[in-house]
Every structure is written in C-alpha cells, then in structure tokens.
N, C-alpha and C positions, 0 to 999 in steps of 0.2 A: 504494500500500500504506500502510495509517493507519501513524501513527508507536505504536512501544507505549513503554510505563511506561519508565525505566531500573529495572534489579534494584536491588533495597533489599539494601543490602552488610550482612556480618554485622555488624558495630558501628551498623549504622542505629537508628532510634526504632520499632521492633518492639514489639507488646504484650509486655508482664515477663512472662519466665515463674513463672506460678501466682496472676497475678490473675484469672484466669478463675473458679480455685478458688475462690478466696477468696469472690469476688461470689456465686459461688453457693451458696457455706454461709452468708453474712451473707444472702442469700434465705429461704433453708431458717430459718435461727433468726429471724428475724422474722416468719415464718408460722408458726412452732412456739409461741413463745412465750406468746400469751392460753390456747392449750391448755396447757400446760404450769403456769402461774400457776392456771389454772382447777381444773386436779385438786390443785396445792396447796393450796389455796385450800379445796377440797370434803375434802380427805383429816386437815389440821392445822386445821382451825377449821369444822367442821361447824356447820350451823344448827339449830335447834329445828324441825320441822318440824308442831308443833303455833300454831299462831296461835291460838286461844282460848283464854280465862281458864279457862271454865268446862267441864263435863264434857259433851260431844256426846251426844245421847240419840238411840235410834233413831225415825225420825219415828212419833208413833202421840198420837191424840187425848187431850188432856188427861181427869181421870176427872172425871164429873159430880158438881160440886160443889155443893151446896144449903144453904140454910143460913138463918139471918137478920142483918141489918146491926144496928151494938151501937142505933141506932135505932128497931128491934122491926120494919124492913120487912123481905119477902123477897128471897132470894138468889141467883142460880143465876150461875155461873161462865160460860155460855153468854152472860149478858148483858154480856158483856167483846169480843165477838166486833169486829175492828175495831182493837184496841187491843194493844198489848206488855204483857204483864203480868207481874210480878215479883209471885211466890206465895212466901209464909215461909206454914209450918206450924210448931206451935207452943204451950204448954201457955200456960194465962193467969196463970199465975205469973211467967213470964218473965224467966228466969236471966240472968246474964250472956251468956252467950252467945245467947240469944234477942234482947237487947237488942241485941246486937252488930248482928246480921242486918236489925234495923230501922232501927237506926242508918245500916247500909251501901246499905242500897240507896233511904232516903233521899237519901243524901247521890251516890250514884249518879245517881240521876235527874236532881238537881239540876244535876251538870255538863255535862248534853246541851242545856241552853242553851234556846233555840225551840223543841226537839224534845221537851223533857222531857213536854210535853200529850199524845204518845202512850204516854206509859208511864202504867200506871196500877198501884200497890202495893196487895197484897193479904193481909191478915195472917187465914188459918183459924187460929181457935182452935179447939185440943183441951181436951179434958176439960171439969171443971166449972167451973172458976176465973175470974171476972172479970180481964180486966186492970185494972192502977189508971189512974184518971185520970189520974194526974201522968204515967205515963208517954204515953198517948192524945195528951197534951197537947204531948207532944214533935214529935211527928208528923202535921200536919195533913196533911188529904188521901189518910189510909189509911183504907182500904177497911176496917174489921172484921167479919169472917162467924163469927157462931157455928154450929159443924158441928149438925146436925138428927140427924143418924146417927154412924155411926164413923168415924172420920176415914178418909179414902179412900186406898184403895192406888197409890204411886205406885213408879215403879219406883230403883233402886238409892239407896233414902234410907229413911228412919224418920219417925217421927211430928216430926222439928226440922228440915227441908229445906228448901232454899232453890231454888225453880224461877223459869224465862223461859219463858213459855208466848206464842207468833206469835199476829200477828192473825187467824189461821184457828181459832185452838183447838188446834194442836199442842205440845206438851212439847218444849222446843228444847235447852237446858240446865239441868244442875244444877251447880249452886254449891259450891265446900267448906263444913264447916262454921262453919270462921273465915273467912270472906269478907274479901280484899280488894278497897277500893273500888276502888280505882285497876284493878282487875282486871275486876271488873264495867262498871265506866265504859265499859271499852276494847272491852269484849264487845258493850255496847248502842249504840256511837257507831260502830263495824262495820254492825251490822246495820241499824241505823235509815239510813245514808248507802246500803247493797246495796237496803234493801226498797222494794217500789214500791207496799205496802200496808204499811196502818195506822200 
C-alpha cells in the first residue's frame, strides 16, 4: 500500500486566506485598464476628427476654364491635366486680400520641396483690370489666365476663391479666404505623399 502525504496541521504553510482574491482582481484590473484609460482618454480630450486644412468638396469636375495667358497665348484649364493645381480667382486690382492668397500659396508650394514641380498656381483674372507688374513680378511661375467669358461658377465661393483642383481635373478643396500657409502646406504634403498620380 503506497505511503500517503502526512495531513498539513492547521498552523501549516497553507495558501493565506484571500490571496486567491486578490490575484484575481489584480487580473481583472490589468485587463480592464487600457479600456478604461481609453474611454478617458476618448471622453476628457477628444480629437479633431477633421484632418484637412481646407474645405472637402464633393468630387465633381472642375468648370471649363478658357481664357488667355497675360502673354496673349491661349488657355484652357484642361491643359493642367497631370498636375495639382492651386486656382485663386480674383479681380486685377488685387486687394489685400487677393495678394494674401498669392502670397500663400506661393509660399505653399515652395515648402513641398522636390515635389513642388507638381503643383502648378493658377491666378483667373476677373473683370477688366490688369494686374500690375510689380506685383507679377513677385510671383514667378504663375500661371495668369485672362477669363474670355464670365468668370465660371464654382461651387461654395464667389468670384475671390481659393481652389486644389487633382491631377484628373477634379475640384478637391476650397480654401478660406484668409488662407493659412502652414494650412495649405499641410493639405498639399498629404496628398502629394497618398497620390500615385501627378
């Protein structure tokens, strides 16, 4: 007959009573805890859940624009196709705030670095008014289209709007009309690193 165990007297080394509990709430609360951190987390410091600068447009083909370059050639917005284009519309007066917007998305383009060659700025003049040289002169490499017609309807802006038209010919975003760079920047260094055209 095998020999058995002797009995473990009461005063023996017996598990304590209620570490059993214990172990298994200290279980429980370290399984609980990234939940718990996480709805605080979601509840006392919510995120923005808009990431763009600029205002989302529903996708729909930019309007045909025609025109001539301040050079006397012709125009057509279709021959951008390929390319990111940043559109200001805009009288050839061009207020402060007109200048703003040349200023911004100048200086926009600038800080995408290698990539800046897919963007190409594009200033429709409205109305009758020249711009001045001096300003032109500020801005090499802008595109000037004098409108042939009325200046074309675009959606949720006026005749002073600031558009991102894709390398398809799509309307992507509108701009506010005080444009910040660092906003825009952020907008086009997105989509230029997502796009696998233009």
């Amino acid at each position: 007959m095998p020999d058995l165990p002797p009995p473990i007297s009461p005063g023996g080394a017996g598990p304590a009573p209620g570490r059993g509990r214990r172990t298994l709430l200290l279980i429980a609360a370290v399984v609980a805890a990234p939940m718990v951190a996480s709805y605080v987390a979601y509840t006392l410091f919510p995120r923005d859940q808009r990431v763009n600068y600029g205002t989302l447009l529903a996708t729909a083909p930019a309007p045909a624009i025609r025109g001539s370059r301040d050079d006397g050639s012709p125009f057509r917005l279709e021959e951008l196709r390929g390319r990111w284009v940043l559109l200001v519309m805009g009288r050839g007066e061009c207020d402060s705030a007109c200048e703003r917007k040349l200023y911004s998305i100048r200086q926009a383009r600038a800080m995408q670095g290698r990539d800046q060659d897919r963007i190409v700025r594009v200033w429709i003049v409205v109305g009758d008014a020249a711009p001045a040289a001096t300003l032109l002169a500020e801005h090499p490499g802008l595109v000037v289209v004098r409108e042939a017609e009325a200046a074309p309807a675009m959606p949720s802006g006026g005749a002073d709007s600031l558009y991102l038209i894709d390398p398809l010919g799509n309307l992507v975003l509108r701009f506010p009309d005080d444009p910040d760079i660092k906003g825009i920047a952020s907008d086009l260094t997105r989509l230029l690193k997502a796009s696998r055209i233009g």
